[in-house]
C-alpha positions in Angstrom: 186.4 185.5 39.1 185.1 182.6 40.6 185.5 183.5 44.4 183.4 186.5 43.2 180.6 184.1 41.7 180.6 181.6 44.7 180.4 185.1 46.7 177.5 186.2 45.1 175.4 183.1 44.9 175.9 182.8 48.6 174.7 185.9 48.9 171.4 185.1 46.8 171.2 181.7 49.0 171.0 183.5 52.2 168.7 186.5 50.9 166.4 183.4 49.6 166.6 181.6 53.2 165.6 184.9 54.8 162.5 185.5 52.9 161.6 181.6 53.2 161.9 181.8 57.4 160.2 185.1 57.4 157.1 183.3 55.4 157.2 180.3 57.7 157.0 183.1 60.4 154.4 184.9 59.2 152.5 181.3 57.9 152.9 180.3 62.1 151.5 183.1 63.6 148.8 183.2 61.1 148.0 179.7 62.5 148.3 180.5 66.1 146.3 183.9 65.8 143.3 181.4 64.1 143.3 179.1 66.6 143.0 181.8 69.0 140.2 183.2 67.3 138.7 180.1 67.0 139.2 179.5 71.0 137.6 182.8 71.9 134.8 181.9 69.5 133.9 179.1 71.1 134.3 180.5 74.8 132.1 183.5 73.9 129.3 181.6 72.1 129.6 178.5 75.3 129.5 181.7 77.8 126.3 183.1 76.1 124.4 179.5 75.8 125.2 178.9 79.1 123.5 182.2 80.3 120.5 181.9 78.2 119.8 177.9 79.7 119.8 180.0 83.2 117.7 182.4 82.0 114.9 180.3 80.7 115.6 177.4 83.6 115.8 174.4 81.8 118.6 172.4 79.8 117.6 171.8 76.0 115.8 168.8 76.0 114.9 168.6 79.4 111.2 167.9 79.7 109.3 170.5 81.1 105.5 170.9 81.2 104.1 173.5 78.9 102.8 175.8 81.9 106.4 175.7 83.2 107.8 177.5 80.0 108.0 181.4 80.9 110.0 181.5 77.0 111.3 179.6 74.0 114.6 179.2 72.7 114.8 180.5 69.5 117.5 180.0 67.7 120.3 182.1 66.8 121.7 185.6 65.3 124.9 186.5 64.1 127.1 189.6 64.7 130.4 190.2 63.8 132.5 191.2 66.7 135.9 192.8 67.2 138.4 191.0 70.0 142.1 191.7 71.0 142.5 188.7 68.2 140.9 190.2 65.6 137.6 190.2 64.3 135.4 187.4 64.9 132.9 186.6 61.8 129.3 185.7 62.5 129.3 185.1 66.3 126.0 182.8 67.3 124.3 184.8 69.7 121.5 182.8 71.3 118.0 184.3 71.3 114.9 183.3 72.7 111.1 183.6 71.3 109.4 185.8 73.7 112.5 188.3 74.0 112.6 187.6 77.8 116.0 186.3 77.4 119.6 189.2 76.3 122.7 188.6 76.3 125.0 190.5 78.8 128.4 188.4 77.4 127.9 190.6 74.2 125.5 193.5 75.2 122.8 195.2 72.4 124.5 197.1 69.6 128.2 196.4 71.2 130.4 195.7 68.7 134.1 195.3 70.9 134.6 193.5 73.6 135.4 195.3 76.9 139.5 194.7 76.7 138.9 196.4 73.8 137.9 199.7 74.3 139.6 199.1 77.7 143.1 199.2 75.8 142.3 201.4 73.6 141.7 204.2 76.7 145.0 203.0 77.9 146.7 203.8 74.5 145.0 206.9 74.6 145.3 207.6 78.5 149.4 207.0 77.8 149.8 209.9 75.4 149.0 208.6 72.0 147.0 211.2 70.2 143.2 209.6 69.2 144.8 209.5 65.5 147.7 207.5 66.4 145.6 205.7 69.2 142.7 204.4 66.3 145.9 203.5 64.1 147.5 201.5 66.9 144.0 199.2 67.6 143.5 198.8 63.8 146.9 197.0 63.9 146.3 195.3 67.4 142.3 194.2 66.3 142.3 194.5 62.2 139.5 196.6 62.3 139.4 200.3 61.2 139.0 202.5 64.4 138.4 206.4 63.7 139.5 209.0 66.0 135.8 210.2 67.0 135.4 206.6 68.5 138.5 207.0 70.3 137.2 210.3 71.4 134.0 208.7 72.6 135.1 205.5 74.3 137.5 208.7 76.4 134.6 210.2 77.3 132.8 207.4 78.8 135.7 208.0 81.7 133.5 210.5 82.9 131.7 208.8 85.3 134.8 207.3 87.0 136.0 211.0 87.3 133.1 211.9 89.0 133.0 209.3 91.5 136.8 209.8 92.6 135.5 213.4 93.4 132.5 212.3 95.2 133.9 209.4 97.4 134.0 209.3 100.8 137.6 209.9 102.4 138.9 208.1 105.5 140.6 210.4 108.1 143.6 208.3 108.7 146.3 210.8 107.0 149.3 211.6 109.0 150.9 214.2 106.7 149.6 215.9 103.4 151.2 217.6 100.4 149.5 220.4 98.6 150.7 221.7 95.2 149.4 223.1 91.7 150.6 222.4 88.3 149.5 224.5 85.0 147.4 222.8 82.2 146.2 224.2 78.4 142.8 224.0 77.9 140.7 225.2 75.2 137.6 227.7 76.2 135.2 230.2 74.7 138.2 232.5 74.2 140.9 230.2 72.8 143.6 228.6 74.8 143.9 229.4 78.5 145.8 228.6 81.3 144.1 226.8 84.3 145.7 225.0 87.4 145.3 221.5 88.6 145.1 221.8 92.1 146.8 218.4 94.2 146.5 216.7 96.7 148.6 213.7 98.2 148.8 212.2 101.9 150.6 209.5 103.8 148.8 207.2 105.9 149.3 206.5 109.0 149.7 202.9 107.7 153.1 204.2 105.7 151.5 204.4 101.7 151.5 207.3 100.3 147.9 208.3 98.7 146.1 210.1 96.1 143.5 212.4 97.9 141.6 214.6 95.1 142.6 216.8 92.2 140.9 219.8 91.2 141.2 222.0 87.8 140.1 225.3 88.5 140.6 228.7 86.7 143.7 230.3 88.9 145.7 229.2 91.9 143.8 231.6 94.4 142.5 231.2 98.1 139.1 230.8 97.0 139.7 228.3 94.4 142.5 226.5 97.3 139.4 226.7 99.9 136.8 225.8 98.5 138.5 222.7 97.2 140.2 222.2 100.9 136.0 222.6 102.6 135.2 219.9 100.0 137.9 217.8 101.4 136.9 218.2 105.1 133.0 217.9 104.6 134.1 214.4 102.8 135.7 213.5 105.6 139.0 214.4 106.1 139.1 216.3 109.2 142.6 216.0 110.1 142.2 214.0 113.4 145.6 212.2 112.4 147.8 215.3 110.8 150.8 216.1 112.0 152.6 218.6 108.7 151.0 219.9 105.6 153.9 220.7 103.0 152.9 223.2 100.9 155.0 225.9 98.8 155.3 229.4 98.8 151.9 230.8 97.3 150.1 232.9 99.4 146.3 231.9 98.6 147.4 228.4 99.5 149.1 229.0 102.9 145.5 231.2 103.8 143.4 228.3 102.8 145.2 226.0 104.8 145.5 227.7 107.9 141.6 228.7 107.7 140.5 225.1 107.2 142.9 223.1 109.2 143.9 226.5 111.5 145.7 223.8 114.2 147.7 221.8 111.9 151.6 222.7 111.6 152.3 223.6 108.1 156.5 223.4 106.4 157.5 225.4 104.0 158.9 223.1 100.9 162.6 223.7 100.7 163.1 223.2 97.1 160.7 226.4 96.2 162.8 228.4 98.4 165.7 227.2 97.7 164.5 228.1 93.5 163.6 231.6 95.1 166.7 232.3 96.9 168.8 230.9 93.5 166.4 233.5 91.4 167.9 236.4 93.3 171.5 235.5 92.9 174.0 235.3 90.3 174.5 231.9 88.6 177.8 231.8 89.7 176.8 232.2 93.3 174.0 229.9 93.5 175.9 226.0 93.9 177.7 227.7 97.0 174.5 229.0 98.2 172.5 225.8 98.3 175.1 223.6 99.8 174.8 226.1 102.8 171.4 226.1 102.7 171.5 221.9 102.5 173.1 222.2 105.9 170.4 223.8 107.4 167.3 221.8 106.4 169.7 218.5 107.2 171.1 219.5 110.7 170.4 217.1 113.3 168.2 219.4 115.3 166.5 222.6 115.5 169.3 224.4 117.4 171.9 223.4 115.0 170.0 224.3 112.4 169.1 227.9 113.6 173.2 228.1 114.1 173.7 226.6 110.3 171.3 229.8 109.5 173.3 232.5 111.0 176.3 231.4 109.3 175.1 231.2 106.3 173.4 234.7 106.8 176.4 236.3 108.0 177.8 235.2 104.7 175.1 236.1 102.4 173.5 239.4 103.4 176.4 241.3 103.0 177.0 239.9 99.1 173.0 240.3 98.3 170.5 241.5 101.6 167.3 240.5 99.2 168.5 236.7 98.4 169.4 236.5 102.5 166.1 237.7 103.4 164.2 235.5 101.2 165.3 232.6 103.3 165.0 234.8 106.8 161.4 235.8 106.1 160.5 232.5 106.0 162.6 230.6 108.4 160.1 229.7 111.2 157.6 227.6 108.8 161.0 226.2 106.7 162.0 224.7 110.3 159.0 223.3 111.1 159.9 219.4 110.6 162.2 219.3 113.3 159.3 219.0 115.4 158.5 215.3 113.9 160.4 212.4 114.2 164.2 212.3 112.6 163.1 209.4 110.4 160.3 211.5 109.0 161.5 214.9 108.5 163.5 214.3 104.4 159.6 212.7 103.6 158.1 216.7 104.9 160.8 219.0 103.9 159.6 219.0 100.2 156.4 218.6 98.2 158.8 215.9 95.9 156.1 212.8 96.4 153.9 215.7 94.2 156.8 216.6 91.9 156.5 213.0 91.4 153.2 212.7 90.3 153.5 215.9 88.2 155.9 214.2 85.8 153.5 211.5 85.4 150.8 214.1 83.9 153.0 216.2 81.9 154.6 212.7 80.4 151.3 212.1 79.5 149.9 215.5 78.3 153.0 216.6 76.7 152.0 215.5 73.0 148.4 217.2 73.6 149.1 220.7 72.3 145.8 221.8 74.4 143.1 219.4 75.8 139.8 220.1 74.1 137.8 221.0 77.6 138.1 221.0 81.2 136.5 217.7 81.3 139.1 215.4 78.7 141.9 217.3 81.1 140.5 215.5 84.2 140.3 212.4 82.6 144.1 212.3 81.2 145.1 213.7 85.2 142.6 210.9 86.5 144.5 207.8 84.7 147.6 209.1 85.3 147.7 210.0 88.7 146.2 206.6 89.2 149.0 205.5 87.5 151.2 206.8 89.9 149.1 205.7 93.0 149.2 201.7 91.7 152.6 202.3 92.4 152.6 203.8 95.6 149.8 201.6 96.8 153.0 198.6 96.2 155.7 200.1 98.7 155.2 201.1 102.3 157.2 203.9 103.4 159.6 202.3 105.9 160.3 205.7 107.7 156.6 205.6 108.8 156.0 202.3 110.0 159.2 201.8 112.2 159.4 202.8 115.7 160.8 206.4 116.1 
């Protein structure tokens, strides 16, 4: 009985413990987040005295002649303002008599600084719904948030969307890969299907790079061209291209070879290698692409033409339409043998897009349907850049080393 006792009271000694550390916690970071708050304080009001003495051109106190004084210091107001740290109570903001002097530390009628909205986008930009977004920087800033701000400060993205479509591109592209992925969208009608056309490049410098996206109504030629023209007339004229990887669609493959008629264009291998598979039997379909693996990785052209034949010998009999698939297409599915060794795995596929694809549809996977065309592009904007920080960290070592 008196194991059982000592038992329990431990029990009730170390529950007590626990609750006493996790107040001391709690007391701590209390303390640490005030004298945070207390430090930003001081650095924003500093900052904003500081800019208003260079404003008006004199120190206080300094002696300067009465026809020297353009404006007045007058004083202070106070606004409450909402930091990574929480909300700030009654921030001085320096004023001056005349109104010749305003603040650009904490702008008219802002209530957030800049990090601020800035991660609150990110949250957003990452997936997070704008509910679960608002929750997330009510927790972070201990402010209330609604959605419809979320919503707004998204919107204000705009402009950075437009001027990624509208910059000027430099011609120094050695290969490009050309691909479209299917979005949800809402519209007049309800919820419709439009594509988001891609574009990626390597440099001749070895990074791979984002050229443009486009979300248009359908995968067609006229949609592929016009986007393509735009391209060219920004200036990417292809002086440098060696391959353009592009899949199977036919309105692509015509708006490729009217804009950039001279440039040698591969087939990907993993979309006919998906076509070939879709006309066998499952049970076929491993022995199928480790012959067609020894084609597209022969050493040269010849051995791969003589990979072909064997494989068709085999296959044609067992299904003519699968074998055909592949022999339709052979001539644009060889084409990388004409590059360097070193360079041909980087142009048999469209994968570097494949890559980038995941990226968006991590991102857009929780959005049942993005409200308009425009909330799309900005969701395809931050991630895509997401995935060119990345690529602008690595240099392809196939490119840069002497083949």
């Amino acid at each position: 009985m008196s194991e059982r006792f000592l038992s329990e009271g431990i029990l009730a000694l170390r529950e007590q413990l626990e609750e006493r550390q996790a107040a001391l916690r709690e007391a701590v970071n209390e303390e640490v987040m005030d004298r945070c708050r207390h430090a930003v304080r001081r650095t924003l009001e500093q900052m904003m005295e500081w800019e208003r003495d260079q404003a008006l051109g004199f120190a206080p106190h300094q002696r300067v002649s009465q026809g020297q004084r353009p404006d007045h210091r007058n004083g202070y107001y106070h606004r409450d303002v909402v930091t990574s740290t929480g909300v700030l109570a009654a921030v001085a903001v320096p004023r001056s008599r005349r109104g010749s002097y305003q603040t650009q530390v904490l702008p008219r009628y802002q209530r957030r600084l800049q990090q601020v909205d800035d991660t609150v986008r990110e949250i957003f930009l990452g997936g997070a719904s704008t509910r679960r977004a608002a929750r997330i920087a009510e927790l972070l800033t201990r402010d209330s948030m609604s959605p419809q701000t979320v919503s707004r400060l998204c919107q204000s993205l705009g402009a950075a969307v437009r001027a990624f479509h509208s910059r000027e591109l430099s011609d120094d592209l050695l290969y490009l890969y050309l691909d479209g992925l299917s979005m949800r969208v809402k519209g007049t009608w309800g919820v419709s299907r439009r594509v988001l056309l891609v574009v990626v490049g390597i440099t001749t410098s070895g990074y791979r790079s984002l050229v443009d996206f486009c979300l248009v109504p359908q995968e067609t030629k006229q949609h592929w061209l016009r986007f393509l023209e735009n391209l060219y007339l920004r200036g990417l004229h292809g002086a440098a291209l060696r391959c353009i990887t592009t899949d199977g669609n036919p309105g692509l493959i015509a708006a490729v070879d009217t804009v950039y008629p001279s440039i040698p264009r591969q087939r990907c291998w993993v979309h006919k290698m998906r076509n070939v598979g879709n006309r066998l039997r499952k049970d076929q379909r491993a022995q199928a692409k480790a012959g067609m693996a020894k084609i597209y990785s022969a050493p040269t052209r010849a051995q791969a033409l003589a990979a072909f034949r064997q494989w068709y010998a085999h296959w044609h009999p067992l299904d003519p339409e699968a074998a055909d698939c592949l022999r339709r297409d052979l001539p644009e599915l060889l084409t990388v043998f004409t590059l360097p060794a070193a360079h041909r795995v980087l142009m048999r596929t469209t994968n570097p897009l494949e890559r980038a694809f995941v990226e968006v549809r991590r991102r857009s996977k929780l959005i049942p349907a993005f409200t308009n065309s425009a909330s799309c592009e900005r969701l395809c904007l931050s991630a895509l850049g997401h995935v060119q920080a990345s690529w602008s960290r690595k240099r392809l070592p196939a490119i840069t080393q002497k083949t």
